[in-house]
C-alpha positions as CSV (number, residue, x, y, z in Angstrom):
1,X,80.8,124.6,103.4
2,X,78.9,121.8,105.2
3,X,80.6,119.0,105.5
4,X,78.9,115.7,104.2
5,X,80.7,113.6,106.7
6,X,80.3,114.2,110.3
7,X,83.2,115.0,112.2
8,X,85.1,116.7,108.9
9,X,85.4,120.4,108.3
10,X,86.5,120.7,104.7
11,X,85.9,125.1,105.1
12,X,89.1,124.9,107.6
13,X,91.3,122.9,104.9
14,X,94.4,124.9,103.4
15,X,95.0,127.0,100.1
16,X,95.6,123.7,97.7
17,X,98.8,124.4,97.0
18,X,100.1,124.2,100.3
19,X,99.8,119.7,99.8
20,X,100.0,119.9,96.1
21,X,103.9,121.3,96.5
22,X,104.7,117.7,98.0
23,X,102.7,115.9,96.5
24,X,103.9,116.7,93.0
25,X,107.6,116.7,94.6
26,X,107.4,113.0,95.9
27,X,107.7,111.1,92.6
28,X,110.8,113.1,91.3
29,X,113.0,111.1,94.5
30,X,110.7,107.6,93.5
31,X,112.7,108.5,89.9
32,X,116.0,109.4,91.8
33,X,115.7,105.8,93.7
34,X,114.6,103.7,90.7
35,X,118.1,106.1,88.3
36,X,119.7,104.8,91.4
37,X,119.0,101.5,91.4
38,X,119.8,101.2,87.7
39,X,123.3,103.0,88.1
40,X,124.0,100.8,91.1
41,X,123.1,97.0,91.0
42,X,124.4,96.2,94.2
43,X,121.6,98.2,95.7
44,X,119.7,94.6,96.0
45,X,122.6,92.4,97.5
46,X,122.0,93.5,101.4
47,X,120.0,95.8,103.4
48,X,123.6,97.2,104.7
49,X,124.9,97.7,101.2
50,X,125.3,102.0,100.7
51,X,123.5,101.8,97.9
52,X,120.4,100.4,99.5
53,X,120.4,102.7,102.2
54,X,120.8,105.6,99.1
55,X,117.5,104.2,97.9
56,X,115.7,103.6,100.8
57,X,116.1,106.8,102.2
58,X,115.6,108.6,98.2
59,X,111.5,106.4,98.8
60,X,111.5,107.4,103.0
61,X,112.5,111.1,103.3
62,X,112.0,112.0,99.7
63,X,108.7,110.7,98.5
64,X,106.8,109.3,101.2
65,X,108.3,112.2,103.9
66,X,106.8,114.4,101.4
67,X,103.4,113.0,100.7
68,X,102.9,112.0,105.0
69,X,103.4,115.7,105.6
70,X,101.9,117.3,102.7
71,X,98.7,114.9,103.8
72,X,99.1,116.2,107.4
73,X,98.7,119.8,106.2
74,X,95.3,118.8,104.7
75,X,93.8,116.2,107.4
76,X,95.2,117.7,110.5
77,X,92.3,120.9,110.2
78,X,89.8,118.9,108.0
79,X,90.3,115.8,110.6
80,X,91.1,117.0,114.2
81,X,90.4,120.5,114.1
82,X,94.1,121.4,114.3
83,X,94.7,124.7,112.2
84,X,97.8,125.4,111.6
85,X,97.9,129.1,112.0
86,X,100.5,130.3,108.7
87,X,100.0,126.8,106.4
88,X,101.3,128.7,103.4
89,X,104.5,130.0,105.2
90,X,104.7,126.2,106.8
91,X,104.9,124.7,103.4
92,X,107.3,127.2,102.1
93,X,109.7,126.6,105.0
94,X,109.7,122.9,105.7
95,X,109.0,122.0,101.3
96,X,112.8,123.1,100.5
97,X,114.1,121.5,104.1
98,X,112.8,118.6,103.6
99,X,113.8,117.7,99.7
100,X,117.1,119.2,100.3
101,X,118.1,117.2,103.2
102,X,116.6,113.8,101.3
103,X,119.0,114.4,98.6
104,X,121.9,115.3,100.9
105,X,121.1,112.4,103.1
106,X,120.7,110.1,100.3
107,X,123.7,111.5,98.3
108,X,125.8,110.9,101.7
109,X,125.2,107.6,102.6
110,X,125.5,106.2,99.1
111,X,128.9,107.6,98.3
112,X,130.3,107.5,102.0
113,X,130.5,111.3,102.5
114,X,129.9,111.7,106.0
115,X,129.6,115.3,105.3
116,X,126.7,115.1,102.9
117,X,125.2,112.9,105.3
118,X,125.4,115.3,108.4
119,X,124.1,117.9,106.4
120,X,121.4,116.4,105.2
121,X,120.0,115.4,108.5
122,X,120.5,118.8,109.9
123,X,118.6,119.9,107.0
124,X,115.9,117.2,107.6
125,X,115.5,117.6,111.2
126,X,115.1,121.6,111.1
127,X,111.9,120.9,108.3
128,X,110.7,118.4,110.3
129,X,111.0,120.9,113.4
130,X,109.4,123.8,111.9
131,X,106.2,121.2,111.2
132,X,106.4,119.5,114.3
133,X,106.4,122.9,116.2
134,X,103.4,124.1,113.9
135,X,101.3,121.0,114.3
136,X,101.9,121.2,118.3
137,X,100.7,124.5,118.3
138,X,97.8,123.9,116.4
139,X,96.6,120.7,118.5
140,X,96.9,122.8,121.4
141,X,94.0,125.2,119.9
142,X,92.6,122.0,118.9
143,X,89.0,121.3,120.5
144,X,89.5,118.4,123.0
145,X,87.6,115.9,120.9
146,X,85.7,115.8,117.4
147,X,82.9,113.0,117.4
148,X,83.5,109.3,118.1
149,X,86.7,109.2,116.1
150,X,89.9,107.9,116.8
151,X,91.9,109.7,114.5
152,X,92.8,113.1,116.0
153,X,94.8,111.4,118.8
154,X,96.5,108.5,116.7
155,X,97.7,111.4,114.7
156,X,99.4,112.9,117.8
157,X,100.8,109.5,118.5
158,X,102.0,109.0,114.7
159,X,103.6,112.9,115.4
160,X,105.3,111.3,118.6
161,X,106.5,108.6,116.3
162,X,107.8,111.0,113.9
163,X,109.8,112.6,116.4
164,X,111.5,109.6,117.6
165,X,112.2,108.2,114.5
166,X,113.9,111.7,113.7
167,X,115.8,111.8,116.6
168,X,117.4,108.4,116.0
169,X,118.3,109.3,112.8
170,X,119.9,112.5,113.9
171,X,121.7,110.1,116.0
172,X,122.5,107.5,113.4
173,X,123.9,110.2,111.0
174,X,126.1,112.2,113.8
175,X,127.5,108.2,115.0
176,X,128.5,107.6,111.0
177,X,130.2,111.1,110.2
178,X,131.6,111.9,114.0
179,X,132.4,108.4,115.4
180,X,129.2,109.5,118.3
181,X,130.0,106.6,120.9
182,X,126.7,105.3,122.1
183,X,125.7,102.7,124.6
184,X,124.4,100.1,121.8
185,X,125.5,98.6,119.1
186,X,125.1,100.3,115.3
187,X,122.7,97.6,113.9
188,X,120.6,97.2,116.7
189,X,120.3,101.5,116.6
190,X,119.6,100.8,112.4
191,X,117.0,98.3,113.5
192,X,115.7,100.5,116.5
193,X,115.4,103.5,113.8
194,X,113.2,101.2,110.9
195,X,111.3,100.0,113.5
196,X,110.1,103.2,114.8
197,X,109.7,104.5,110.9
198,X,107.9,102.1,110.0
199,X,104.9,101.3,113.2
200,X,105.4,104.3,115.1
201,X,105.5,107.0,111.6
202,X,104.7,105.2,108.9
203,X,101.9,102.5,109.8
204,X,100.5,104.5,112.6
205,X,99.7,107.8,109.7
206,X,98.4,105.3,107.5
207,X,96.3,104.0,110.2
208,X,94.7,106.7,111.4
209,X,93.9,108.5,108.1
210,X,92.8,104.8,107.2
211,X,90.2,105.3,110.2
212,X,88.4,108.2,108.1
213,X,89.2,107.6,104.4
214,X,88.9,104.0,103.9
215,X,85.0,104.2,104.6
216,X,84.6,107.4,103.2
217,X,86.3,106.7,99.9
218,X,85.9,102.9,99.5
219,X,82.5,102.8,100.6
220,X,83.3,100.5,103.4
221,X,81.8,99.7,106.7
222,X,83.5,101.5,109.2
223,X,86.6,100.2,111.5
224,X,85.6,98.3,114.6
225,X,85.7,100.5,117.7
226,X,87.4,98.0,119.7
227,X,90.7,98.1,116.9
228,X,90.5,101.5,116.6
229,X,90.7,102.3,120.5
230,X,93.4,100.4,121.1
231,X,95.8,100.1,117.9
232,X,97.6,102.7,118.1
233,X,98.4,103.3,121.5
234,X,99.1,99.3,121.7
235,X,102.0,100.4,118.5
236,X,103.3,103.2,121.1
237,X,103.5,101.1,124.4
238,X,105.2,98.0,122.3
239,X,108.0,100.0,120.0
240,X,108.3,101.8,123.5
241,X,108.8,98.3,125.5
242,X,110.8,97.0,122.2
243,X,113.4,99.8,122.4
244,X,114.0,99.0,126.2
245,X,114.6,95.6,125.6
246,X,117.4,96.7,122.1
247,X,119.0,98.7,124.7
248,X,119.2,96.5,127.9
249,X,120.7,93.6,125.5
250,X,117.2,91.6,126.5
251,X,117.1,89.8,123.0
252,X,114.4,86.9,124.0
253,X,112.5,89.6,125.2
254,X,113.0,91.9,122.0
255,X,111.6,88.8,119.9
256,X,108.4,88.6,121.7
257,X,107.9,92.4,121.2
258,X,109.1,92.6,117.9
259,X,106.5,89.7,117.3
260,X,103.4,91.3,118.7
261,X,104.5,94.5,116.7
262,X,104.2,92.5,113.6
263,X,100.8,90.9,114.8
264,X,99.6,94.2,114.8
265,X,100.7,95.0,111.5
266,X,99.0,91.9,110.1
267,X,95.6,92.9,112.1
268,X,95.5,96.0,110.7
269,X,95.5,94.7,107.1
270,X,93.5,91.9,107.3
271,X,91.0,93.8,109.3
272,X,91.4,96.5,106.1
273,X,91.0,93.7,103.6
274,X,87.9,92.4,105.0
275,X,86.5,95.6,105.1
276,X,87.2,96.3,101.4
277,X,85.2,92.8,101.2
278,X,82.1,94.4,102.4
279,X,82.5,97.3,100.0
280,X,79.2,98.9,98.4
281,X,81.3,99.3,95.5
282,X,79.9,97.7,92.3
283,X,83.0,97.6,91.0
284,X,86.3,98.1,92.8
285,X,88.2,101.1,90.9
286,X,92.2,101.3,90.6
287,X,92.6,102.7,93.8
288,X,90.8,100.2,95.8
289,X,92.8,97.3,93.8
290,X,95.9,99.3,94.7
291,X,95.0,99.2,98.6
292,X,93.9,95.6,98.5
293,X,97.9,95.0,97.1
294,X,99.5,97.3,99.8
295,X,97.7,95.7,102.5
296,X,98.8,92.1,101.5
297,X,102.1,93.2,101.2
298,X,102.1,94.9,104.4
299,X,100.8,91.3,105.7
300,X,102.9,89.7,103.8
301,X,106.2,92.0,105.0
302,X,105.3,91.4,108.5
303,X,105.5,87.4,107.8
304,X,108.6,87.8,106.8
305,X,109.6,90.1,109.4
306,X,108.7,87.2,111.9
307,X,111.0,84.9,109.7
308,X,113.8,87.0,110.0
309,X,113.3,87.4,113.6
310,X,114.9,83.6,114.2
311,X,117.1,82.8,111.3
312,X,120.1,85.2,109.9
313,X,118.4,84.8,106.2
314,X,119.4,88.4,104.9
315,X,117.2,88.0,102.2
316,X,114.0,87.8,104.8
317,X,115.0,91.0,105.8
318,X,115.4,92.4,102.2
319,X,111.8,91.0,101.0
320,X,110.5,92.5,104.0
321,X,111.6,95.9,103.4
322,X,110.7,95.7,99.8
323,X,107.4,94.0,100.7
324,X,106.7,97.4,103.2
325,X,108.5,99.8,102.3
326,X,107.4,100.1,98.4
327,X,104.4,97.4,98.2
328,X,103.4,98.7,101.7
329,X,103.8,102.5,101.9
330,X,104.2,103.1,97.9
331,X,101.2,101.6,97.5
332,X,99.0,103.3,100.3
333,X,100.4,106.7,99.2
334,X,99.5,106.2,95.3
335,X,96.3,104.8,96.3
336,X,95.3,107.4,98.4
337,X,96.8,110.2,95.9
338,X,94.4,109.0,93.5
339,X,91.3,109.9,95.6
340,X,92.9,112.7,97.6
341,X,94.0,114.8,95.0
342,X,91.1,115.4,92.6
343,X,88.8,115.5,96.0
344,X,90.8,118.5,97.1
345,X,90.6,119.7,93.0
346,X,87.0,119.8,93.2
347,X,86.7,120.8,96.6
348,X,88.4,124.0,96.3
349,X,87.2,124.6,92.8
350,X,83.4,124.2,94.1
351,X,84.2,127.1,97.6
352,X,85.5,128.9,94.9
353,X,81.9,128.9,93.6
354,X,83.2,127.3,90.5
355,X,81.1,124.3,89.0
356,X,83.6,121.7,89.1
357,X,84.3,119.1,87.5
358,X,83.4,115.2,88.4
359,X,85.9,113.7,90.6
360,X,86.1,110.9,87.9
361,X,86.9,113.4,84.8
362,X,89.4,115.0,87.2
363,X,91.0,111.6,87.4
364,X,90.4,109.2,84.8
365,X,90.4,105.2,85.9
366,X,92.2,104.1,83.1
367,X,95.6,106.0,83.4
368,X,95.3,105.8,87.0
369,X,95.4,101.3,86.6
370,X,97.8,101.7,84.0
371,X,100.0,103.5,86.5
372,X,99.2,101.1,89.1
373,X,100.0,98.0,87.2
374,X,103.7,99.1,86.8
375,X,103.4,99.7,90.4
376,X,102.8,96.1,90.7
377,X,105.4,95.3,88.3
378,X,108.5,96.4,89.7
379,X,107.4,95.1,93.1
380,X,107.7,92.0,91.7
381,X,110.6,92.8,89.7
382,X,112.3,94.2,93.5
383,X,111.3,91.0,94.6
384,X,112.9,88.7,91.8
385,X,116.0,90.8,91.7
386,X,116.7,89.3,95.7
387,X,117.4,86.0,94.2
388,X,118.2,87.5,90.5
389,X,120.6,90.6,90.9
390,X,120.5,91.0,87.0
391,X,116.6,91.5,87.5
392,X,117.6,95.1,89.4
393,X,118.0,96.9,86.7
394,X,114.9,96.0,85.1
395,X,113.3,96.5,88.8
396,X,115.2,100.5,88.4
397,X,113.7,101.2,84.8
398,X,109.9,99.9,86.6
399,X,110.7,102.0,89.7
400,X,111.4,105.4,87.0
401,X,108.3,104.7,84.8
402,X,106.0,104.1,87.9
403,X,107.0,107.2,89.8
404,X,107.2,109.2,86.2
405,X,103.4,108.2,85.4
406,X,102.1,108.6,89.1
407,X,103.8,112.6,88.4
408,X,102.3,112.9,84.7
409,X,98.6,111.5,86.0
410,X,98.8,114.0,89.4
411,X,100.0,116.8,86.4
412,X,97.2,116.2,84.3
413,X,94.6,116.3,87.8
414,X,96.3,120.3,88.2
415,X,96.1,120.9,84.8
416,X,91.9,120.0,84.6
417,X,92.0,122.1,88.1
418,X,93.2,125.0,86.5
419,X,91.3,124.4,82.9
420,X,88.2,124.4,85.6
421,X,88.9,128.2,86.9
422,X,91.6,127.1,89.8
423,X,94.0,129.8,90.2
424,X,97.0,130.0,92.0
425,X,97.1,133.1,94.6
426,X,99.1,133.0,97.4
427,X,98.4,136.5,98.7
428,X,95.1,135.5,98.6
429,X,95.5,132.6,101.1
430,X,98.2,134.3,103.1
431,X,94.7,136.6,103.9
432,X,92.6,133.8,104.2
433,X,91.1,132.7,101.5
434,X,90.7,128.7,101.0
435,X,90.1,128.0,97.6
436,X,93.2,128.6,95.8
């Protein structure tokens, strides 16, 4: 089919259940981390405390690993032209890597087993591999360019990104298990390894898919050319810069970077929020509240990211991760769920030559802002639990119900897919077939 938006070539996007199989995995580790902090407290009390890391890698590698790639599977073709040549097999190889090394990594480093840690990062990085390699073959078919958009080559940067932050958490788990000596410190390597998750992975993804879906699914004008041209690569050269000056021992100079890294986080949402200002929306749906509260928290993260930065507060640095990681990231992801996955519903059901659905009776508002609101309540219960430990558990129970209603809404989305006439056939799309 014809796509509606130029530049986007829907008939090269893969069978539907090659996303769907991470996107219906993610919440089940946003339950795991919320179980965890309910069994564990202390997850709250530092950033260095094992059961923090337990969590914060249950959210990272579990559910928002699983969503970035199972997004990547969809966008990279639709996007940038880059077809992965066996999607299906892909998804069948890296899905079980990558949820069995988040649970072994996770498992590990909350307990202390250096074992279960080193396993689960081997497990990690050979899913991650197996993607990487598939996504570097298919940009090298890639055409050289599709339209005026910037978004097929901050993908490859947020793939370079990927890679590094993988590498430095190979390197992280192997210096925890086996004593690996290195030339710089362990919490300047932790802070080298967030860093890189969170601009050169993390923000960079959600800025380049931004590029495309905020205007296409908020009804927004589009991004200014001269942010879009520059953003990205300005993300690669600093973290690049940054990580020179955390190993030389240049700490003045890793300030300044660190800084500017966190002015460009702040652009980028406050450039999205005025946008969503401008919206031809009548009236702004659950979704487009959700993004409104992910980017203010990522602005708001970043602020305390620059407090942090010159006092040894270690609750700045907590209410920073919190602010990114889950109002940030957990946010985006939900909020883009919600539009991404009915689309892809009705788009496969309609090449299927099935009359589909509306998008909206694929996925009702008001389940979808119920959800959301317990979204924005146990951010704010994460929040108070930094200054109220007792509040964690509360901030756990929040964490299980949000994740456990963001799975039960995506069910019911597969559930009208298949009522519809969507059928799942994987010999099918191992021929070549798009719509199942």
């Amino acid at each position: 089919m014809s796509s509606a938006n130029p530049g986007l070539s829907y008939e090269d996007a893969p069978p539907f259940s090659v996303p769907l199989r991470y996107f219906l995995t993610a919440p089940l580790f946003g339950i795991a981390a919320g179980a965890l902090l309910l069994i564990d407290g202390s997850a709250l009390g530092s950033r260095w405390s094992p059961a923090a890391l337990g969590a914060v890698h249950l959210v990272a590698t579990g559910s928002m690993l699983q969503v970035m790639l199972g997004a990547l599977m969809q966008i990279l073709p639709v996007v940038a032209g880059a077809s992965l040549l066996t999607p299906l097999r892909t998804a069948r190889l890296t899905h079980p890597l990558l949820a069995g090394g988040s649970v072994g990594l996770s498992w590990g480093l909350w307990q202390g087993q250096p074992g279960a840690t080193l396993a689960g990062a081997a497990l990690l990085a050979a899913g991650l591999a197996i993607f990487l390699l598939a996504a570097a073959l298919a940009f090298r078919r890639a055409p050289s360019a599709r339209g005026r958009s910037d978004t097929p080559r901050d993908l490859r940067l947020a793939l370079i990104g990927l890679l590094v932050t993988a590498a430095l958490g190979v390197i992280l788990a192997t210096t925890l298990a086996r004593g690996l000596s290195l030339p710089i410190d362990l919490p300047a390597l932790v802070n080298l390894h967030a860093g890189w998750a969170w601009m050169g992975w993390g923000a960079m993804l959600v800025a380049a898919t931004s590029w495309v879906i905020v205007p296409m699914f908020q009804i927004t004008p589009a991004y200014p050319q001269r942010l879009t041209r520059v953003w990205a690569p300005s993300v690669l050269i600093l973290l690049a810069l940054w990580s020179i000056a955390a190993i030389a021992s240049l700490h003045g100079t890793g300030i300044a970077l660190a800084g500017l890294l966190c002015a460009l986080a702040i652009g980028f949402g406050a450039t999205t929020l005025r946008l969503q200002a401008r919206s031809r929306r009548s009236t702004p749906d659950a979704s487009f509240l959700a993004f409104r509260l992910a980017m203010t928290s990522i602005i708001a993260g970043s602020v305390a990211i620059l407090g942090s930065l010159v006092t040894e507060a270690d609750a700045l640095s907590l209410l920073a991760g919190i602010l990114i990681l889950h109002g940030g990231f957990v946010g985006v992801i939900s909020a883009m769920l919600y539009k991404i996955v009915p689309f892809l519903a009705w788009l496969h059901l309609t090449q299927a030559g099935i009359k589909a659905p509306n998008v909206k009776k694929l996925s009702p508002d008001l389940p979808v802002r119920r959800q959301l609101i317990t979204h924005a309540a146990a951010l704010a219960l994460l929040l108070g639990a930094v200054f109220l430990p007792l509040l964690s558990y509360a901030a756990g129970a929040a964490v299980m119900l949000e994740f456990g209603w963001l799975l039960g809404n995506l069910a019911r989305i597969v559930l009208a897919w298949q009522r519809a006439g969507g059928r799942w056939n994987p010999a099918a799309a191992a021929e070549g077939e798009k719509y199942v």
